[in-house]
N, C-alpha and C positions, 0 to 999 in steps of 0.2 A: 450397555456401556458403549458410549461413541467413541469412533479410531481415529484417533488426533495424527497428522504428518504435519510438520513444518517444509518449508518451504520458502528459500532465500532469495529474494531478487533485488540487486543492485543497478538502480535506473543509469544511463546514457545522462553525460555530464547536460545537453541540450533538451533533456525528456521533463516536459514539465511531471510534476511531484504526481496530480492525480493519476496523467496516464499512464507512471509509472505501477499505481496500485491499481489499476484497471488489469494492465496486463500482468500481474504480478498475481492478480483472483485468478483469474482467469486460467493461466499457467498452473496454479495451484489444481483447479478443478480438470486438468484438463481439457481446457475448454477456449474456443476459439473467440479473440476478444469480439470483436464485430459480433458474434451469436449468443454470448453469454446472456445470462438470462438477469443475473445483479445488474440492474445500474446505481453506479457510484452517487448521484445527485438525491438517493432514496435515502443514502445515510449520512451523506457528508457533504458538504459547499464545497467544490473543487476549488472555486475561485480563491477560498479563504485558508485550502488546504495547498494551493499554488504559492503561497505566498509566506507561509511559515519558516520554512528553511532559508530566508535572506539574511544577508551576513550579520544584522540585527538578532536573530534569535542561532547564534549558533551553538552546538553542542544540547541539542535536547532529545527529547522523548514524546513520542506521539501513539497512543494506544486505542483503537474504537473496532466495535464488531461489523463487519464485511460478509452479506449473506451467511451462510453458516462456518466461514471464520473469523479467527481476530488479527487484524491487520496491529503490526509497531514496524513502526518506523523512527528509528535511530539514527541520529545525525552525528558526525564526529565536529570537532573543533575547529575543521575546516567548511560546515556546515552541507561536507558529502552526506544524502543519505544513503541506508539500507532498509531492506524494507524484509520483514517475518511476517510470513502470513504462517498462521497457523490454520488448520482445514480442520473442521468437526463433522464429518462427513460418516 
């Protein structure tokens, strides 16, 4: 049986969305972004994931797996996200 921790990181109003879940794994694994061993572009088009939360799509839900966890990111009505990484570690 894997030990699940979640783990809550709400990005910097300026931090685009990916590098927000870059360091938000990363932080999850304890692990320093620059050295982290996940890159993002292995599971997900940042460019495509930069661009989600504009005032066109606000109030959603975004769920996709992130090295060994599962990345959601929640956007409120103001199209602020929050980002859950949950760790299967």
């Amino acid at each position: 049986m894997r030990d699940t921790q979640e783990f809550f990181y709400e990005p910097n109003e300026d931090e685009p969305l990916s590098t927000a879940v870059v360091t938000a794994v990363a932080e999850a694994h304890h692990e320093d972004v620059i050295e982290q061993k996940w890159v993002i572009s292995d599971d997900i088009n940042a460019d495509a994931l930069d661009g989600l939360f504009q005032q066109n799509n606000l109030k959603m839900t975004l769920q996709f797996e992130a090295d060994s966890t599962t990345a959601t990111i929640v956007a409120d009505k103001n199209g602020n996200p929050v980002i859950k990484i949950e760790s299967h570690r």
